[in-house]
DRENDO-1510 file (C-alpha; in Angstrom, 1 decimal, always signed):
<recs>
REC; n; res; u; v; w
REC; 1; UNK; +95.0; +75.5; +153.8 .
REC; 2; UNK; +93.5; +72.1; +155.7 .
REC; 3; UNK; +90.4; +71.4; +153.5 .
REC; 4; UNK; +86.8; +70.1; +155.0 .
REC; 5; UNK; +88.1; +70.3; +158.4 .
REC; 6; UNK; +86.3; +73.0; +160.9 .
REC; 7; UNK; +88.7; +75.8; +163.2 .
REC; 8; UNK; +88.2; +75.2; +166.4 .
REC; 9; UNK; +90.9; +78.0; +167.9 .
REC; 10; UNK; +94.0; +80.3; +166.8 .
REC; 11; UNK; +96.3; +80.9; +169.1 .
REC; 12; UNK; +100.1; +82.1; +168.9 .
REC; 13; UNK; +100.1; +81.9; +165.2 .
REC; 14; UNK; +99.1; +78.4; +164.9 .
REC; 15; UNK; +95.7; +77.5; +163.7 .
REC; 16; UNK; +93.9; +74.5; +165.1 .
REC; 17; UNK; +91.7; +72.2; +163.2 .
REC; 18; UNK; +89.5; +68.9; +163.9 .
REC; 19; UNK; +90.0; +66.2; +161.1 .
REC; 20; UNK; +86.3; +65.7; +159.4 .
REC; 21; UNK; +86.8; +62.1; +159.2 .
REC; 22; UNK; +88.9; +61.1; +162.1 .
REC; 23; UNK; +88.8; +63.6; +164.8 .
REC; 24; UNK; +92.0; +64.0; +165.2 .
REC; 25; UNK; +92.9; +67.4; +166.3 .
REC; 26; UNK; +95.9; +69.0; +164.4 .
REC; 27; UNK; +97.8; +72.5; +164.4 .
REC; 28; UNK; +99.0; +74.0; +161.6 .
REC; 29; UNK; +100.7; +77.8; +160.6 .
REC; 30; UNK; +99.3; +79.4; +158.1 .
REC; 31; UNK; +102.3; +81.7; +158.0 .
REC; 32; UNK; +104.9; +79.3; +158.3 .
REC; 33; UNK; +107.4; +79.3; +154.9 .
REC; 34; UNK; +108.7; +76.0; +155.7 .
REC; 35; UNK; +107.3; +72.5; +153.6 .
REC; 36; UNK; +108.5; +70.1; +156.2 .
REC; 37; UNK; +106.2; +71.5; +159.4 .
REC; 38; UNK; +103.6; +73.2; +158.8 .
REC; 39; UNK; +101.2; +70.2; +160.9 .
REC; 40; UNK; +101.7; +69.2; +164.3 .
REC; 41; UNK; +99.2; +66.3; +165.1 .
REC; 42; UNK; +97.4; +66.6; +168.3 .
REC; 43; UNK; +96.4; +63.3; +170.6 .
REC; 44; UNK; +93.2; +61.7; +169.5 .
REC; 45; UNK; +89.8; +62.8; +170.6 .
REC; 46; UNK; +89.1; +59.6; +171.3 .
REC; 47; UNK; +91.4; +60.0; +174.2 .
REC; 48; UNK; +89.0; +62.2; +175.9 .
REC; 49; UNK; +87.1; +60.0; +178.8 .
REC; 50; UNK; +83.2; +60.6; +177.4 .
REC; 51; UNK; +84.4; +58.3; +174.0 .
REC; 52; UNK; +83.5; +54.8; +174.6 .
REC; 53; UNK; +84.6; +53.0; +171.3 .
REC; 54; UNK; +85.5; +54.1; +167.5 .
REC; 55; UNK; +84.0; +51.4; +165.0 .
REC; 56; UNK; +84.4; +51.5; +161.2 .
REC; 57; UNK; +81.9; +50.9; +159.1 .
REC; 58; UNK; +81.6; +51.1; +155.1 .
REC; 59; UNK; +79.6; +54.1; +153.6 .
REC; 60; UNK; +77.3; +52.8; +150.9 .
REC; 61; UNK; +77.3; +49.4; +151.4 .
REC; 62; UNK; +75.5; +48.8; +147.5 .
REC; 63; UNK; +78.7; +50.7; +145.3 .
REC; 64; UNK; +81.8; +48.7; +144.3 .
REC; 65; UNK; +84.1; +50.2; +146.3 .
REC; 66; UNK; +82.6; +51.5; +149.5 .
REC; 67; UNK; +84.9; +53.8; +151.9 .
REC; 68; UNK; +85.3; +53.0; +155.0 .
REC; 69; UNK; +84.0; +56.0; +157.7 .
REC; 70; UNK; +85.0; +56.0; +161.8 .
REC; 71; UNK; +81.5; +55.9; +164.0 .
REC; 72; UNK; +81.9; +57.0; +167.7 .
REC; 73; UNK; +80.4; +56.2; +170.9 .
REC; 74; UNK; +79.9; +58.5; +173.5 .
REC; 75; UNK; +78.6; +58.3; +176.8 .
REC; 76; UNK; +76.1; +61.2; +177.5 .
REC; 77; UNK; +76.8; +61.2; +180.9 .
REC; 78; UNK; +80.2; +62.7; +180.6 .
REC; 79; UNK; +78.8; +65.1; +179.0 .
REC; 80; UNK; +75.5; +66.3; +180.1 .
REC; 81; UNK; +74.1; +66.8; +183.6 .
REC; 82; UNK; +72.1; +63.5; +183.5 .
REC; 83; UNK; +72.2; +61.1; +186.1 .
REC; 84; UNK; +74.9; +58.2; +185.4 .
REC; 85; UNK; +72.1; +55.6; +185.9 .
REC; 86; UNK; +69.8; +57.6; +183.1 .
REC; 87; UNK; +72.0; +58.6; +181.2 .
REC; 88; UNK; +72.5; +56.6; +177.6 .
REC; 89; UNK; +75.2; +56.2; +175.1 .
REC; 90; UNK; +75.3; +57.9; +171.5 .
REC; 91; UNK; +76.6; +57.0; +168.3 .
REC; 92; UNK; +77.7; +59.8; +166.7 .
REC; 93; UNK; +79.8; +60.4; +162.6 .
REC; 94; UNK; +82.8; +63.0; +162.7 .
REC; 95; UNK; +80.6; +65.6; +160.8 .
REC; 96; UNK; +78.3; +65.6; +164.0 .
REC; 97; UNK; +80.9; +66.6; +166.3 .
REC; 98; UNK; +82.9; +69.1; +164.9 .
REC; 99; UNK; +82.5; +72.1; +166.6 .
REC; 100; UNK; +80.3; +70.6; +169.0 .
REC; 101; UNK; +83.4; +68.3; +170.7 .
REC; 102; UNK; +86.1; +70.4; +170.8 .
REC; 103; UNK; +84.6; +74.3; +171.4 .
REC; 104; UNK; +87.8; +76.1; +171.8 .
REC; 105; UNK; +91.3; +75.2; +172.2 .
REC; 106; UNK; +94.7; +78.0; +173.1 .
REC; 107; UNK; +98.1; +77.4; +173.6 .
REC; 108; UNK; +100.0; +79.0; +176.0 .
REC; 109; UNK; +103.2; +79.3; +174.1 .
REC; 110; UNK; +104.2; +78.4; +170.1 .
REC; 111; UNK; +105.2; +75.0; +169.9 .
REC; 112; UNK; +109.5; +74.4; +169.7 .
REC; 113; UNK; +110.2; +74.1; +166.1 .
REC; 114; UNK; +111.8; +71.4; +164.5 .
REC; 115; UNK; +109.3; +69.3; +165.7 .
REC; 116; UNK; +110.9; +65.5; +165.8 .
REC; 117; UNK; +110.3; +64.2; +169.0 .
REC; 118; UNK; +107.1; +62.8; +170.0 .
REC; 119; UNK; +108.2; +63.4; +173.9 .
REC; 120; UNK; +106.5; +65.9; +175.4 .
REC; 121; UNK; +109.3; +66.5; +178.4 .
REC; 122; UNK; +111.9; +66.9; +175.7 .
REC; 123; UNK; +114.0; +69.9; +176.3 .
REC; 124; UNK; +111.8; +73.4; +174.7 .
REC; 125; UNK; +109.0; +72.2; +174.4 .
REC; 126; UNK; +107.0; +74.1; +176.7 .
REC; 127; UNK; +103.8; +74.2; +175.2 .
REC; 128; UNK; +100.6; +73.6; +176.8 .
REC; 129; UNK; +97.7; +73.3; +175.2 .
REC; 130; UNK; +94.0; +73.6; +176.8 .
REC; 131; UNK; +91.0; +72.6; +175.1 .
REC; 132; UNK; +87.1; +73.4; +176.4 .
REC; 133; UNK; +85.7; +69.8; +174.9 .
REC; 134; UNK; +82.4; +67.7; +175.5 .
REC; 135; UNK; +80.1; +70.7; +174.3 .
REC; 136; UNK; +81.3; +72.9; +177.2 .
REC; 137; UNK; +81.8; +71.0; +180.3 .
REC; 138; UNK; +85.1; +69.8; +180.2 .
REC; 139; UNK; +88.4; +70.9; +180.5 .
REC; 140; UNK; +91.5; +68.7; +179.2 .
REC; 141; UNK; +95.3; +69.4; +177.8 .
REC; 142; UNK; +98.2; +68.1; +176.3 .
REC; 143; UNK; +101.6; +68.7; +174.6 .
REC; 144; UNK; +103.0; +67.9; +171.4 .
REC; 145; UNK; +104.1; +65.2; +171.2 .
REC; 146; UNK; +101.5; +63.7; +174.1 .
REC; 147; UNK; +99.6; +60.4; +173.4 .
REC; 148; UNK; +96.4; +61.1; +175.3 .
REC; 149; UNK; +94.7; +63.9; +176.2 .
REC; 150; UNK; +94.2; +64.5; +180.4 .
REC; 151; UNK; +91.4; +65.4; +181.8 .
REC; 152; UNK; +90.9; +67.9; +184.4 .
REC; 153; UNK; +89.4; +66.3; +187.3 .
REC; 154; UNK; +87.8; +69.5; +189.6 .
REC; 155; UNK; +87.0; +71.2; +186.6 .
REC; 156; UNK; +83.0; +72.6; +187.0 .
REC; 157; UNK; +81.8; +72.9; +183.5 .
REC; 158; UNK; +79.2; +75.2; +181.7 .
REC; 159; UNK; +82.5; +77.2; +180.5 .
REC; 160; UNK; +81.8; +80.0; +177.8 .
REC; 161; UNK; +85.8; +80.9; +176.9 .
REC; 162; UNK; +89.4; +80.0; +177.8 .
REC; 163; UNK; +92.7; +82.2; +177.3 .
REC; 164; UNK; +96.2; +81.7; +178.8 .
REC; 165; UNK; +97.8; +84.5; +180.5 .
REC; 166; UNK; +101.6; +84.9; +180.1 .
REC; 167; UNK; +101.7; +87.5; +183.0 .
REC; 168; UNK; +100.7; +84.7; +185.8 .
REC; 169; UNK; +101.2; +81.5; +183.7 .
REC; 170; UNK; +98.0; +80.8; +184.1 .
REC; 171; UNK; +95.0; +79.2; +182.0 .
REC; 172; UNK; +92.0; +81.3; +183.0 .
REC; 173; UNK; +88.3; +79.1; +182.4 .
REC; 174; UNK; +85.4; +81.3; +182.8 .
REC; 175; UNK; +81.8; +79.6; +183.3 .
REC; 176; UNK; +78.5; +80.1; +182.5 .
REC; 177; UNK; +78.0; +82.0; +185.9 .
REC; 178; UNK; +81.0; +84.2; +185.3 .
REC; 179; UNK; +83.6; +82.5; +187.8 .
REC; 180; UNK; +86.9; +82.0; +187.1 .
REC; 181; UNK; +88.7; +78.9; +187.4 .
REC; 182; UNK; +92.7; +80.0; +187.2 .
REC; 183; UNK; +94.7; +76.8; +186.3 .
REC; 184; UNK; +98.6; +76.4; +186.4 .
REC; 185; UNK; +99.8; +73.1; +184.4 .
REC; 186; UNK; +103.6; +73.8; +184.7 .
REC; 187; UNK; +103.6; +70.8; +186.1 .
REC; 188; UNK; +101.8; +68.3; +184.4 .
REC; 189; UNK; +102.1; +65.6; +186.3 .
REC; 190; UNK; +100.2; +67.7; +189.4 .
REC; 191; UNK; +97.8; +70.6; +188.2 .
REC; 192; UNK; +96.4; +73.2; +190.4 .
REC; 193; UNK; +93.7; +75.3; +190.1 .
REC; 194; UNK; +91.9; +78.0; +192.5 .
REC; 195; UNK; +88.0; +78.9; +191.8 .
REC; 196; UNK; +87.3; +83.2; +192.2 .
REC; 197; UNK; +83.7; +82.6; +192.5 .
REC; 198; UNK; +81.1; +85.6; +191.3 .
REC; 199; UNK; +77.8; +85.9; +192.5 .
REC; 200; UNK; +77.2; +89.5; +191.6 .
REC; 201; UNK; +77.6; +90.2; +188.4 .
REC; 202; UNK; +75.7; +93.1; +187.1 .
REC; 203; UNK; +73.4; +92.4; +183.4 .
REC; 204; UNK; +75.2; +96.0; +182.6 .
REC; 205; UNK; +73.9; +99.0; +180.1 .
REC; 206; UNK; +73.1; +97.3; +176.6 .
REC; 207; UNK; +70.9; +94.4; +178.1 .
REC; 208; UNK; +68.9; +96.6; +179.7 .
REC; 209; UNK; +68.8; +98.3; +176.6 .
REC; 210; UNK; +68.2; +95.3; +174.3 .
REC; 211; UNK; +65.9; +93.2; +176.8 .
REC; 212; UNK; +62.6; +93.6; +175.4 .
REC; 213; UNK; +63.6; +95.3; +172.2 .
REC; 214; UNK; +65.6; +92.3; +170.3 .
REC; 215; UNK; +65.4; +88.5; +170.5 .
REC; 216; UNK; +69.1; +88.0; +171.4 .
REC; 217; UNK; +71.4; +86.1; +173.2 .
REC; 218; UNK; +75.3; +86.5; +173.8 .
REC; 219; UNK; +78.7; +85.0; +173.6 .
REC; 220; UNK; +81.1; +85.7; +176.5 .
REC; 221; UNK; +84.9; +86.7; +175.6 .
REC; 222; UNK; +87.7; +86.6; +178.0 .
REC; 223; UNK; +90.7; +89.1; +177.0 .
REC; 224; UNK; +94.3; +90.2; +178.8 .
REC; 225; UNK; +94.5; +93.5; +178.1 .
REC; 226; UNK; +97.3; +95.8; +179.9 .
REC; 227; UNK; +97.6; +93.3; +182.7 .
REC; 228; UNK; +93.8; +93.2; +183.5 .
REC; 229; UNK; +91.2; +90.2; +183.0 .
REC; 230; UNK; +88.5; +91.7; +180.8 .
REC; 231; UNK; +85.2; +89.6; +179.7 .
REC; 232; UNK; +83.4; +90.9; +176.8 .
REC; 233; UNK; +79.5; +90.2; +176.2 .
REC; 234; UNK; +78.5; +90.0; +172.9 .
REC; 235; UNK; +75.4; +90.8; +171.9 .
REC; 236; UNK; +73.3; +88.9; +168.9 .
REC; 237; UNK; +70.2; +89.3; +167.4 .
REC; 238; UNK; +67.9; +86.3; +166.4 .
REC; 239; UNK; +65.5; +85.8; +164.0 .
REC; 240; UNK; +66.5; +89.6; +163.0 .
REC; 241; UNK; +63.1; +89.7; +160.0 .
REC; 242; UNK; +61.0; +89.8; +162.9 .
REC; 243; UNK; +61.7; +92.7; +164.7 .
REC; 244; UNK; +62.7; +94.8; +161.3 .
REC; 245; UNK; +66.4; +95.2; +163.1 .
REC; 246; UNK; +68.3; +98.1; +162.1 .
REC; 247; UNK; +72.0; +97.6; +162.2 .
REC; 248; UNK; +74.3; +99.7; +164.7 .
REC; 249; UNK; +76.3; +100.7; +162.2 .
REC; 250; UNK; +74.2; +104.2; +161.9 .
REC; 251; UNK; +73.7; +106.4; +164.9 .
REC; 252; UNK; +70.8; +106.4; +167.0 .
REC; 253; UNK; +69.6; +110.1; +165.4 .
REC; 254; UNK; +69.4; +108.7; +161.8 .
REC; 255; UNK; +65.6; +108.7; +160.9 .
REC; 256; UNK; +65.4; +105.4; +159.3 .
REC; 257; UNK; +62.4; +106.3; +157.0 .
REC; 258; UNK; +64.3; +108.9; +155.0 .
REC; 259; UNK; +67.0; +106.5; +154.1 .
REC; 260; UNK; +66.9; +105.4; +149.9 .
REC; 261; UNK; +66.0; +102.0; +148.9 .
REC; 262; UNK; +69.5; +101.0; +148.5 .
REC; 263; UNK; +70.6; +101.9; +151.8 .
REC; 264; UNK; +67.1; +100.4; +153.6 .
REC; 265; UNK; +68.1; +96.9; +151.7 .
REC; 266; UNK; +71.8; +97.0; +153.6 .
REC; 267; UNK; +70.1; +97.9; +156.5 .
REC; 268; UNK; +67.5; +95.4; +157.1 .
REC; 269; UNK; +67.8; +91.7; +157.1 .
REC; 270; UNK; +65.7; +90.1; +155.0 .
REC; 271; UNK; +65.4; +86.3; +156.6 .
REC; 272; UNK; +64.4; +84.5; +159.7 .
REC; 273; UNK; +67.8; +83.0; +160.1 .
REC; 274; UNK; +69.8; +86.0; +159.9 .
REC; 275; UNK; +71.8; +87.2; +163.0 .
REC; 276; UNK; +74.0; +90.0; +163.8 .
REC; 277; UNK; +76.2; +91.7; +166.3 .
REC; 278; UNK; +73.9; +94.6; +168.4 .
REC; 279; UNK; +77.0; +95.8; +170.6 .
REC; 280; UNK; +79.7; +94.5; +173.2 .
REC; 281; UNK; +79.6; +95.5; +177.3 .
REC; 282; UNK; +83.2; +94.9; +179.0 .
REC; 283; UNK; +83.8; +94.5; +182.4 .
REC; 284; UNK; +87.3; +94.1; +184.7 .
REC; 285; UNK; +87.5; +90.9; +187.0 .
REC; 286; UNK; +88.8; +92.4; +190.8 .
REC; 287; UNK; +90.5; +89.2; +192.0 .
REC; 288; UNK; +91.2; +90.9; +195.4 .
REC; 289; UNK; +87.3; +91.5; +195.4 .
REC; 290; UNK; +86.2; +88.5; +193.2 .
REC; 291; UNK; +83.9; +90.5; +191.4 .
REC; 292; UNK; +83.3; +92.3; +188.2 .
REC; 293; UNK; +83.3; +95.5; +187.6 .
REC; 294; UNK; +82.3; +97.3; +184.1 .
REC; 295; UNK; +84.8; +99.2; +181.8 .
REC; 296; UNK; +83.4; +102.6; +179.8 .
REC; 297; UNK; +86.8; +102.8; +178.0 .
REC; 298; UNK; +89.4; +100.8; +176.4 .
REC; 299; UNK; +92.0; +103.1; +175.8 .
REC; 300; UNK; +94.3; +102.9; +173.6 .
REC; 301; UNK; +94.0; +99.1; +173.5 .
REC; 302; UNK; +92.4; +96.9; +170.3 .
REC; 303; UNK; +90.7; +94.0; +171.1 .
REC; 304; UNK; +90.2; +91.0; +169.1 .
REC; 305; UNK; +87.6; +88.3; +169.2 .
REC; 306; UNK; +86.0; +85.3; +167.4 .
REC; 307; UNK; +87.2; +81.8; +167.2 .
REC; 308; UNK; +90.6; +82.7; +168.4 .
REC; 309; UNK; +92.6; +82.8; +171.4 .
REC; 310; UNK; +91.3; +86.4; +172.2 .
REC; 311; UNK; +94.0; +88.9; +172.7 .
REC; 312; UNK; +95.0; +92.7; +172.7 .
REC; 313; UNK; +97.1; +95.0; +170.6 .
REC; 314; UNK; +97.8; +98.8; +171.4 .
REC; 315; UNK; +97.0; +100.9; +168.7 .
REC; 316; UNK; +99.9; +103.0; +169.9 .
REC; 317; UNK; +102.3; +100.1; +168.0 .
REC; 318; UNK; +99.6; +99.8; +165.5 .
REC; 319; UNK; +98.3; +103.2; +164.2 .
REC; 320; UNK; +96.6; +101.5; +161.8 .
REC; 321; UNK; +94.1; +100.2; +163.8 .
REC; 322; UNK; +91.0; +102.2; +165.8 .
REC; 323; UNK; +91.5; +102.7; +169.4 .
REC; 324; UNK; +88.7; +101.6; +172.5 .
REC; 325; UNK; +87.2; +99.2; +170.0 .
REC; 326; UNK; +86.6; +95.4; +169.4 .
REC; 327; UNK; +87.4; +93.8; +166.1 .
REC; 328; UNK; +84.8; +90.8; +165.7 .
REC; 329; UNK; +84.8; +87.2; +163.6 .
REC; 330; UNK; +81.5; +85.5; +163.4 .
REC; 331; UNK; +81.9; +83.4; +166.0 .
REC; 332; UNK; +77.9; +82.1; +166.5 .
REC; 333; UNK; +78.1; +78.2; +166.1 .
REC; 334; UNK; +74.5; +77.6; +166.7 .
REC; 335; UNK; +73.4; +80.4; +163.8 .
REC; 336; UNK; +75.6; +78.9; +161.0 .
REC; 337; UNK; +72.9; +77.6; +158.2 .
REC; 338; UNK; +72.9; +77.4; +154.8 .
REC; 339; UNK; +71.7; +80.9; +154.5 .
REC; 340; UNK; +73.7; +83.1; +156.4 .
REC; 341; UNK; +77.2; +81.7; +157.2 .
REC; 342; UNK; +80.6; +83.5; +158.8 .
REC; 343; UNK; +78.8; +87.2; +157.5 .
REC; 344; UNK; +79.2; +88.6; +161.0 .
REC; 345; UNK; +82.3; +90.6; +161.0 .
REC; 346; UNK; +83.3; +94.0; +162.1 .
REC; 347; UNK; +84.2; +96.9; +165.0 .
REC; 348; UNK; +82.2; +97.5; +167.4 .
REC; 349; UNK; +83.5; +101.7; +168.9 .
REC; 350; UNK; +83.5; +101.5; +172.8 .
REC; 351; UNK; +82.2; +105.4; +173.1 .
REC; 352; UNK; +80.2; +105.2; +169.8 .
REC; 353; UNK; +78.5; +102.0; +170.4 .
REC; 354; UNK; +78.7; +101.4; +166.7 .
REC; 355; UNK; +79.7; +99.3; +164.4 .
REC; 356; UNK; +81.4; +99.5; +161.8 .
REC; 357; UNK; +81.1; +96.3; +159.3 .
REC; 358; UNK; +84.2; +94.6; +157.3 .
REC; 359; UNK; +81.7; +93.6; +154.3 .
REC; 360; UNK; +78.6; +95.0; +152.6 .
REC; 361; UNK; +75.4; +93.5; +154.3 .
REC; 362; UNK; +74.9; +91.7; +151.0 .
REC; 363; UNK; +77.3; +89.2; +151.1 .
REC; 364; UNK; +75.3; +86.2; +153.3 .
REC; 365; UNK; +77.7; +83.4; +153.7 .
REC; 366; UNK; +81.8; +83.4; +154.2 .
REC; 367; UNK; +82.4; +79.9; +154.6 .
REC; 368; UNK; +84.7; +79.1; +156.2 .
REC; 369; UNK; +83.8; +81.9; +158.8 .
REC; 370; UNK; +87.1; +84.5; +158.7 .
REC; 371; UNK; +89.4; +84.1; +162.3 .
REC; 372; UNK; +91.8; +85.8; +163.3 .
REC; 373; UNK; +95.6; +84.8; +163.2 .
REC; 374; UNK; +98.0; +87.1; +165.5 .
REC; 375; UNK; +101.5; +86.4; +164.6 .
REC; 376; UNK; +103.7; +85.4; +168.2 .
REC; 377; UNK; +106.1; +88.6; +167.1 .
REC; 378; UNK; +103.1; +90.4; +168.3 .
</recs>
């Protein structure tokens, strides 16, 4: 596996990775036998249009061999809402932009395999790939095999999660305010989009529940599951120590102050830092409506979330696994710290509303945070 370098998505198989010291994107299959390609190098990020200039510079100018490091510049008004006559440039190392740059990225097919040619309109290879980049207010893609990155021009920004939908060949973007952008990039040359705006999106059950309660916020999910667009809210409590949070693993009729020592230590988090998964609220996007509408059951569907290109098994095919539920990675970029790290894992039941964890509560920190790989047999 790619050492030192952060996983920035999972998608058909493929794993994709940002280069610590160069930021150059790359794929590579974990699950792939063959020595000759398991990589597939991605265009620069310094293709993107918010990078200015890459400069090289040596790292400890005082010891007898220095190395020599990449510094980049980056224009903060590509990537914030400032005004282009306010706005002011940034130098920035790889190790600051990491997850920060690049925020997700899916494919919407495998790439072909051998992989020789370095033109993307060579015959098979009709991969797309679509990164969120820039924080979150950008949208750009490529192909193996591409140069450059291109940049979406229309694209709104503020986008919480990206998947590709092999039903309508579509990339589906969803933003901050819930709309869906739906682009098609079969043609590369000319890509089309269409906006499903939606203004009325309810807060649902569990914030209610939660407001008030828990410091929290949320990640948003988008899943294809049996055809429909589902978006899943993810709940997370902050700074857990200071509301004495009891994890939703145990049902809402245990009496907490009868539980031994042993269990009240996996229970409660000890540390200002900590985090963890309260619960998940899933809703249906209407696109004859435009509008959301909530979900109380999953069916016989699995859903599976973190890092990854989000996607949905049927537990008919897959006994193994628990129906109407969510399997979850640690997914929370802006909670990683040296104390707890990648530690929150698990399924969350649909009609339960509990969770079940993958790990006992002791273990703090799985660094690299655990993602999900989904085989393209699947």
């Amino acid at each position: 596996m790619p050492k030192a370098a952060p996983c920035v998505g999972s998608s058909h198989g493929w794993l994709a990775f940002n280069h610590l010291q160069n930021c150059h994107p790359y794929l590579y299959n974990p699950l792939m036998d063959s020595p000759h390609f398991p990589y597939i190098p991605l265009p620069s990020i310094e293709t993107l249009p918010s990078f200015l200039a890459a400069r090289l510079f040596k790292s400890d100018h005082f010891s007898p061999s220095p190395s020599l490091n990449t510094q980049f510049l980056i224009s903060l008004y590509k990537i914030t809402n400032i005004e282009e006559e306010d706005a002011d440039e940034l130098a920035v190392y790889p190790k600051d932009i990491d997850y920060f740059y690049v925020r997700r990225l899916v494919m919407s097919s495998p790439p072909s395999l051998p992989f020789y040619s370095s033109d993307s309109s060579s015959p098979g290879n009709d991969c797309t790939i679509m990164a969120i980049h820039s924080g979150s207010d950008s949208l750009a893609f490529c192909k193996p095999g591409d140069d450059s990155w291109t940049d979406l021009e229309g694209s709104l920004g503020c986008y919480s999660d990206l998947i590709y939908s092999s039903k309508n060949h579509r990339f589906y973007a969803m933003r901050s305010d819930y709309s869906i952008e739906a682009w098609d990039l079969r043609d590369p040359s000319s890509p089309k989009y269409q906006v499903f705006d939606s203004p009325d999106f309810c807060p649902g059950k569990l914030y209610h529940k939660f407001k008030g309660s828990y410091n929290f916020t949320f990640t948003n999910y988008l899943v294809e599951s049996s055809g429909d667009l589902l978006v899943l809210r993810r709940f997370i409590a902050l700074s857990v120590a200071e509301t004495e949070f009891v994890h939703p693993r145990r049902s809402e009729d245990d009496v907490v102050n009868n539980i031994n020592d042993d269990e009240r230590e996996n229970l409660f988090l000890q540390d200002d830092d900590a985090y963890w998964t309260l619960g998940f609220d899933v809703h249906k996007f209407d696109f004859d409506q435009s509008k959301w509408e909530p979900v109380d059951c999953l069916g016989d569907r699995a859903l599976f979330v973190g890092s990854n290109h989000s996607f949905s098994l049927s537990t008919c095919h897959y006994p193994e696994l628990m129906k109407n539920s969510i399997y979850f990675t640690d997914h929370f970029l802006e909670g990683f710290n040296q104390i707890y790290d990648g530690h929150d894992n698990g399924v969350f039941h649909l009609a339960k509303n509990c969770i079940k964890p993958y790990y006992p509560r002791r273990l703090k920190i799985i660094n690299p945070p655990p993602v999900w790989v989904a085989p393209n047999t699947m």
